[in-house]
mmCIF file of the N, C-alpha and C atoms, coordinates in Angstrom:
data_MODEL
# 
_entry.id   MODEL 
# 
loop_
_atom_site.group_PDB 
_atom_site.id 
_atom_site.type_symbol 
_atom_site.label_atom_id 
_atom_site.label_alt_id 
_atom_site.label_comp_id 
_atom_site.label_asym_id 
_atom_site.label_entity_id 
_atom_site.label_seq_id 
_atom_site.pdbx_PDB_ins_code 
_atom_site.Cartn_x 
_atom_site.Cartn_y 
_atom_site.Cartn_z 
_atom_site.occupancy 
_atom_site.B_iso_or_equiv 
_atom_site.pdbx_formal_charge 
_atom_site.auth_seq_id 
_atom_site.auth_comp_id 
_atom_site.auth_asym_id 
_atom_site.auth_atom_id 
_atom_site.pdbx_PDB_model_num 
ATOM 1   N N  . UNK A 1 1  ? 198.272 -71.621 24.106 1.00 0.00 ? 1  UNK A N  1 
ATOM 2   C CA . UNK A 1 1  ? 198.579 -70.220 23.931 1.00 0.00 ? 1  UNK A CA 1 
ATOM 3   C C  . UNK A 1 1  ? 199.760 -70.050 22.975 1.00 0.00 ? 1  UNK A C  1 
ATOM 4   N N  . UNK A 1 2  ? 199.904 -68.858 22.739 1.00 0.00 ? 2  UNK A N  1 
ATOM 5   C CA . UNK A 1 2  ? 201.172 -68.957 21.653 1.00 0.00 ? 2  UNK A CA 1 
ATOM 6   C C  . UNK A 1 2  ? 202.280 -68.749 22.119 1.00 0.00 ? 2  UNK A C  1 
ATOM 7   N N  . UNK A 1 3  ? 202.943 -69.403 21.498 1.00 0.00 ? 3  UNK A N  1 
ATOM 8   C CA . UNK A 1 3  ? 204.918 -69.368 22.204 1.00 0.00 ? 3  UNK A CA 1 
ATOM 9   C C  . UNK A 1 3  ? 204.795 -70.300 23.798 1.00 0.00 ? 3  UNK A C  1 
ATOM 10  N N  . UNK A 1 4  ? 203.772 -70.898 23.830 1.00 0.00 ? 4  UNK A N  1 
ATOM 11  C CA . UNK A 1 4  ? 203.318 -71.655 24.999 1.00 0.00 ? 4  UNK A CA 1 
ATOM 12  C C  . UNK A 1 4  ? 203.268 -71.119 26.375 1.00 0.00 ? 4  UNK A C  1 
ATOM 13  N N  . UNK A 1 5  ? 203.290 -69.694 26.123 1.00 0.00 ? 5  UNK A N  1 
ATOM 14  C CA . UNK A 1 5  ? 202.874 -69.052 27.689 1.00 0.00 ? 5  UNK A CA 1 
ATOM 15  C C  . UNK A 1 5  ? 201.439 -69.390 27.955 1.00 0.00 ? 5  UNK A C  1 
ATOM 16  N N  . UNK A 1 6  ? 201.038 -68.650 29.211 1.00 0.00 ? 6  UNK A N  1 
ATOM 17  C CA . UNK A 1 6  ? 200.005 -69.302 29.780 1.00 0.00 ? 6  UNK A CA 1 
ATOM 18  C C  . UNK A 1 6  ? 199.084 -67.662 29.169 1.00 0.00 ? 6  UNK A C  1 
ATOM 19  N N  . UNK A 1 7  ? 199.462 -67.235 29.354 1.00 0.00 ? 7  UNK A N  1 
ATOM 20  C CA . UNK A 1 7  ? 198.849 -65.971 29.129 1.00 0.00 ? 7  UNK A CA 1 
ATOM 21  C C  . UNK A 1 7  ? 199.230 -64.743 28.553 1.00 0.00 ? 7  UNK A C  1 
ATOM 22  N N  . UNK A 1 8  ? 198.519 -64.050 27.516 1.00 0.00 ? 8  UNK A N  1 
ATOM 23  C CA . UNK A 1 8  ? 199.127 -62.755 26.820 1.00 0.00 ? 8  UNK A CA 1 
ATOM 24  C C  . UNK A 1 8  ? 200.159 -61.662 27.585 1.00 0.00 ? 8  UNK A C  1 
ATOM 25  N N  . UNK A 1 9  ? 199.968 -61.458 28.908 1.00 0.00 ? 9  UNK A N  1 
ATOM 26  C CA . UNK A 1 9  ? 200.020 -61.301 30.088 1.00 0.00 ? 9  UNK A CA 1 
ATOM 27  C C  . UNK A 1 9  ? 201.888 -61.394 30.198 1.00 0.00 ? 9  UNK A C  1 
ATOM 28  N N  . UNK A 1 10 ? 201.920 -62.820 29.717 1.00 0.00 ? 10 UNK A N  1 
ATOM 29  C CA . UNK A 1 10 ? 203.415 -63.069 30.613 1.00 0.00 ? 10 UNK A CA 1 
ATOM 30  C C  . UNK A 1 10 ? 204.254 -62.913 29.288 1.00 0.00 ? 10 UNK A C  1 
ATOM 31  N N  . UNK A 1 11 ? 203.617 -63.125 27.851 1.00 0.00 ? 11 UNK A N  1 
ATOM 32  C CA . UNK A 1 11 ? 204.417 -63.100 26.838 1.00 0.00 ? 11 UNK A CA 1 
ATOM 33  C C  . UNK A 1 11 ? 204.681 -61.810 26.809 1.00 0.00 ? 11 UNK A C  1 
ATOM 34  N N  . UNK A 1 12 ? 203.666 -60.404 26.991 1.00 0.00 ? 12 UNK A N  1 
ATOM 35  C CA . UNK A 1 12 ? 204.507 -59.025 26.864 1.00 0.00 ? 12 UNK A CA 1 
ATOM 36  C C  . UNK A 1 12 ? 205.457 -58.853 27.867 1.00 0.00 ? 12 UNK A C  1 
ATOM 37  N N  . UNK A 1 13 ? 205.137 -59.219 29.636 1.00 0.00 ? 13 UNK A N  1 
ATOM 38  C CA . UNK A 1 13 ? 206.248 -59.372 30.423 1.00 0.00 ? 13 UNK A CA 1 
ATOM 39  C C  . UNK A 1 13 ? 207.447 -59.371 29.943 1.00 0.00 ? 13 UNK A C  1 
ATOM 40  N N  . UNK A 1 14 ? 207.420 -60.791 28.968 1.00 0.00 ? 14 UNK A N  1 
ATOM 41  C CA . UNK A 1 14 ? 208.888 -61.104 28.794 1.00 0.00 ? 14 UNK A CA 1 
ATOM 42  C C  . UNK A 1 14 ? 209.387 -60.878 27.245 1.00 0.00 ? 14 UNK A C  1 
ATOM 43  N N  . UNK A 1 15 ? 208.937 -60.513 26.385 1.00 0.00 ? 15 UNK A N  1 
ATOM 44  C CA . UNK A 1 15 ? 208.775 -59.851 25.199 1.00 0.00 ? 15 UNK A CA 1 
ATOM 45  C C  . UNK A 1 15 ? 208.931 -58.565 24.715 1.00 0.00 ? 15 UNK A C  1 
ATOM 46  N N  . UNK A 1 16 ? 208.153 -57.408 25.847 1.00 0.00 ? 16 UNK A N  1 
ATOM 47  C CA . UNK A 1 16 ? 207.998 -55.911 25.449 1.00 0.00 ? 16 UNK A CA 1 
ATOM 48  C C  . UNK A 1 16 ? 209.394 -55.338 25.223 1.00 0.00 ? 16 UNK A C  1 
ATOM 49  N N  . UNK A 1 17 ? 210.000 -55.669 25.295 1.00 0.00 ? 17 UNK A N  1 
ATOM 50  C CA . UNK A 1 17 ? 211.170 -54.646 25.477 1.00 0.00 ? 17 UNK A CA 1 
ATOM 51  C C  . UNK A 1 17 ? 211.633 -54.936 24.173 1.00 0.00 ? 17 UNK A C  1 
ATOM 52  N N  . UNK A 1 18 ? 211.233 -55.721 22.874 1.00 0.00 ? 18 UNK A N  1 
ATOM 53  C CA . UNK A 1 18 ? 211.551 -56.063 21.632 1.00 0.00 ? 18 UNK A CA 1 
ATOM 54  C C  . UNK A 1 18 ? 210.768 -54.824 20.929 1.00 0.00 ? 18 UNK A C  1 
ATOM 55  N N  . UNK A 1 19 ? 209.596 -54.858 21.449 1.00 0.00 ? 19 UNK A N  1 
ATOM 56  C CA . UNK A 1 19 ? 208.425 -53.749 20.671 1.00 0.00 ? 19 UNK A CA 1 
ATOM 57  C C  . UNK A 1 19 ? 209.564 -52.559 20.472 1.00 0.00 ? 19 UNK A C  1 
ATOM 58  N N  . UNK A 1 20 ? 209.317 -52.249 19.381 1.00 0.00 ? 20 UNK A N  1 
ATOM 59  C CA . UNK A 1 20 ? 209.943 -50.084 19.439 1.00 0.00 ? 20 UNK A CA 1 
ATOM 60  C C  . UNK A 1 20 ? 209.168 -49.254 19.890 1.00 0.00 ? 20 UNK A C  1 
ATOM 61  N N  . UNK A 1 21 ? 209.324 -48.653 20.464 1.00 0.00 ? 21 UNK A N  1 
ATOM 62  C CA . UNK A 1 21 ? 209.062 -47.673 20.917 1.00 0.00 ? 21 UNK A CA 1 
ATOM 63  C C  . UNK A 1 21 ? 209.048 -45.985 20.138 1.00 0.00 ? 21 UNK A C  1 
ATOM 64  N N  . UNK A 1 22 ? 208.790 -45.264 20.970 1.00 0.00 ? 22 UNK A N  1 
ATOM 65  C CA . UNK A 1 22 ? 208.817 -43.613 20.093 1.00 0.00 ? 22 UNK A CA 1 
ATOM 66  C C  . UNK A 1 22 ? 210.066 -43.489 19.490 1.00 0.00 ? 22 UNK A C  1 
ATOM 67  N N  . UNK A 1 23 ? 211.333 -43.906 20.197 1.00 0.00 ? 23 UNK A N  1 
ATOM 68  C CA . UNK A 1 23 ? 212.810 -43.513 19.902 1.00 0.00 ? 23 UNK A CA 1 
ATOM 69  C C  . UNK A 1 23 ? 212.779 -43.916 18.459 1.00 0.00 ? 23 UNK A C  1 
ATOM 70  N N  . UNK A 1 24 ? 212.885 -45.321 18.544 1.00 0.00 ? 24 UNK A N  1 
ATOM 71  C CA . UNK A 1 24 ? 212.992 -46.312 17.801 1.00 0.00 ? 24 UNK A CA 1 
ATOM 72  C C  . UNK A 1 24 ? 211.897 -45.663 16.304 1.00 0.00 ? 24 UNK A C  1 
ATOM 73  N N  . UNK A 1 25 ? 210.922 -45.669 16.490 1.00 0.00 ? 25 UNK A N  1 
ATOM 74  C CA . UNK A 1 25 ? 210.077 -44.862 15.118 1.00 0.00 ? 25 UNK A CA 1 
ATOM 75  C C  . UNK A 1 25 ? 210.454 -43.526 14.838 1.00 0.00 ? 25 UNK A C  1 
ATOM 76  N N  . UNK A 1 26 ? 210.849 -42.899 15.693 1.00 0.00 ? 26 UNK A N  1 
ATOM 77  C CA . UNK A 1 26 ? 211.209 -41.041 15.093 1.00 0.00 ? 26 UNK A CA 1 
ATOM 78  C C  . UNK A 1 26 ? 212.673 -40.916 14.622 1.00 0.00 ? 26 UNK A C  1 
ATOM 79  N N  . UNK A 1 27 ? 213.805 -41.973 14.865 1.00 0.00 ? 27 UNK A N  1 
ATOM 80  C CA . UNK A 1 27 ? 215.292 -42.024 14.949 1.00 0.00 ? 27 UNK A CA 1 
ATOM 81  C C  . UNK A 1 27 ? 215.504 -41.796 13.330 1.00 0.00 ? 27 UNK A C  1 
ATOM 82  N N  . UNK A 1 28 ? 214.562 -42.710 12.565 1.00 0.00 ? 28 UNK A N  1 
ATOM 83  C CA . UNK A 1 28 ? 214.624 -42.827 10.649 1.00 0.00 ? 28 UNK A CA 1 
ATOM 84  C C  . UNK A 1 28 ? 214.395 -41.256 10.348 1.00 0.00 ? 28 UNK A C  1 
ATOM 85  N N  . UNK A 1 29 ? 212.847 -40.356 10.720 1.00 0.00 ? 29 UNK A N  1 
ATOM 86  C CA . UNK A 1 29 ? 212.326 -39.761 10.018 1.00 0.00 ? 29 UNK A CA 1 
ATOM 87  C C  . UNK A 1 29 ? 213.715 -38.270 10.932 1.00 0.00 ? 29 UNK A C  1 
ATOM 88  N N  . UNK A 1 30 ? 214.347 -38.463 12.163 1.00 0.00 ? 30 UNK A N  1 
ATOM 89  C CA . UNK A 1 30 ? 215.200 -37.190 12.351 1.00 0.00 ? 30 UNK A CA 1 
ATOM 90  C C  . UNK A 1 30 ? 216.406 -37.526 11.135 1.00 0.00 ? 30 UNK A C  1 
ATOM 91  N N  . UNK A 1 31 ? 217.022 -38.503 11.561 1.00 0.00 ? 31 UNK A N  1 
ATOM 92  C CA . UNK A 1 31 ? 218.296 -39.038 10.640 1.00 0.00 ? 31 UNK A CA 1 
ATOM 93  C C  . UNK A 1 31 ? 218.122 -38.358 9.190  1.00 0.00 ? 31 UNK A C  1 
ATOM 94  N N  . UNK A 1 32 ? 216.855 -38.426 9.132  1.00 0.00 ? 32 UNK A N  1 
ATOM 95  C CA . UNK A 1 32 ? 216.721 -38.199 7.644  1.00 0.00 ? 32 UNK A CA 1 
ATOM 96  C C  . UNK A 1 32 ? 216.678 -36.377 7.448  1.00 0.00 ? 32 UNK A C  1 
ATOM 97  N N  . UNK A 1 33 ? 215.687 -36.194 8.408  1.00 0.00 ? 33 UNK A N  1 
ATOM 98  C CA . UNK A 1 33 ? 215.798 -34.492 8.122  1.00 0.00 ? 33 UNK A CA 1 
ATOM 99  C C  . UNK A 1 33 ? 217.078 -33.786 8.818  1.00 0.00 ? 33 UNK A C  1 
ATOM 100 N N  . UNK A 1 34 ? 217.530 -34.402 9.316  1.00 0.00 ? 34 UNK A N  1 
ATOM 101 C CA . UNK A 1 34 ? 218.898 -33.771 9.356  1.00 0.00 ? 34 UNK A CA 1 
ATOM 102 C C  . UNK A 1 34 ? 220.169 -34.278 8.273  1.00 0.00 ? 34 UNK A C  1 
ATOM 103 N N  . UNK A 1 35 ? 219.922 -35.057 7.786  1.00 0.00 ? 35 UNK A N  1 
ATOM 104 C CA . UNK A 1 35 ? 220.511 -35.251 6.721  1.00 0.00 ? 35 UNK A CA 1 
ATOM 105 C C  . UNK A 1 35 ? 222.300 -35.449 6.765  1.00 0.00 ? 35 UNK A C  1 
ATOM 106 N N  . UNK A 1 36 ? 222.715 -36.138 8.562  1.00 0.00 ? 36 UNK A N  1 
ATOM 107 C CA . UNK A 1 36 ? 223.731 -36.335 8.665  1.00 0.00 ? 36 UNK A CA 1 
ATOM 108 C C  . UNK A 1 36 ? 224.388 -35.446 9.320  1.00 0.00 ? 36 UNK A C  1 
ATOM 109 N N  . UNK A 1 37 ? 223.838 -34.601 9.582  1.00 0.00 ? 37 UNK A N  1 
ATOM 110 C CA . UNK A 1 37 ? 224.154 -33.583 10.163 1.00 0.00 ? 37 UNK A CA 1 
ATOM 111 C C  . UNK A 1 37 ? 224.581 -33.773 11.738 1.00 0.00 ? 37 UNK A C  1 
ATOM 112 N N  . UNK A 1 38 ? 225.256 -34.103 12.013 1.00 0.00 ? 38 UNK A N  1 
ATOM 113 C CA . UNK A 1 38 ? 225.580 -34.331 13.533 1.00 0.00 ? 38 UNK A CA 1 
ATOM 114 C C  . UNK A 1 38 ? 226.305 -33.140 14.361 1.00 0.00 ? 38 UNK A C  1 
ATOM 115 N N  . UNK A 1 39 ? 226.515 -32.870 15.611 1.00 0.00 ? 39 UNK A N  1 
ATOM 116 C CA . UNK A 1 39 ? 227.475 -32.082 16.225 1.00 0.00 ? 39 UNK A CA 1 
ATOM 117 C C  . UNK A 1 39 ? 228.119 -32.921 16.814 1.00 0.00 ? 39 UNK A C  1 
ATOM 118 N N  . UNK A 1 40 ? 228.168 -33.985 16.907 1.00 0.00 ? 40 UNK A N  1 
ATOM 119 C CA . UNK A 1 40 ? 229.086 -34.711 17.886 1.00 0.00 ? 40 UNK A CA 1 
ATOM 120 C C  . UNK A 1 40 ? 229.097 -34.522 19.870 1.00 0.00 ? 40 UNK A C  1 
ATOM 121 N N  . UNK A 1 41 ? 227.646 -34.646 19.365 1.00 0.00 ? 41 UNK A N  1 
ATOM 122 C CA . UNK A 1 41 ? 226.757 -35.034 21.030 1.00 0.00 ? 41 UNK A CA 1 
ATOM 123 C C  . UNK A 1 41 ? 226.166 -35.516 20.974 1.00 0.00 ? 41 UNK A C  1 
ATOM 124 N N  . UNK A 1 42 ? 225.537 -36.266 22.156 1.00 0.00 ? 42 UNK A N  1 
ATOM 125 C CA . UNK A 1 42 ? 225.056 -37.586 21.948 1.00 0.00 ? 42 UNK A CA 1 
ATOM 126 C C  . UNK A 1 42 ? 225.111 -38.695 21.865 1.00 0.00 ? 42 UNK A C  1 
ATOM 127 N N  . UNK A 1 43 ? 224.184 -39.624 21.636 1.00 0.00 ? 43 UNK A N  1 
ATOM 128 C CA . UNK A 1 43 ? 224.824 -41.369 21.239 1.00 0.00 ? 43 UNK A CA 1 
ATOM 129 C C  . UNK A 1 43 ? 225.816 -41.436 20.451 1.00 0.00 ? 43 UNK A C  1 
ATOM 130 N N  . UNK A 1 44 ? 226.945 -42.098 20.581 1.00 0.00 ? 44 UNK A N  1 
ATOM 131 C CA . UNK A 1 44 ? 227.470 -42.337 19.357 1.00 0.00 ? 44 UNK A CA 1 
ATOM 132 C C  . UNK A 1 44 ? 228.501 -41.550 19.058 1.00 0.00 ? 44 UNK A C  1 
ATOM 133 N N  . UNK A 1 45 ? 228.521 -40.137 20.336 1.00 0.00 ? 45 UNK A N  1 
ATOM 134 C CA . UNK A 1 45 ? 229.765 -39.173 19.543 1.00 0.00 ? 45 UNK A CA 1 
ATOM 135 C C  . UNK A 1 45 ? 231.101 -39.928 20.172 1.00 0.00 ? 45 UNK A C  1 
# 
């Protein structure tokens, strides 16, 4: 099997949380249409 698990099964088990997710794909295309625009809420303020 690949990465020598036994099954596809145990590699997402211990893997998925690498995948992106919605956050992770929409974070570029807001960043961008807001154009920096922050209020200082949120992650990061």
């Amino acid at each position: 099997m690949v990465l020598g698990h036994a099954s596809a099964v145990i590699t997402l088990r211990i893997y998925a949380h690498l995948w992106p997710g919605g956050k992770d794909r929409t974070r570029p295309v807001t960043d961008a249409t807001l154009g920096g625009r922050r209020t200082g809420c949120g992650r990061g303020a």
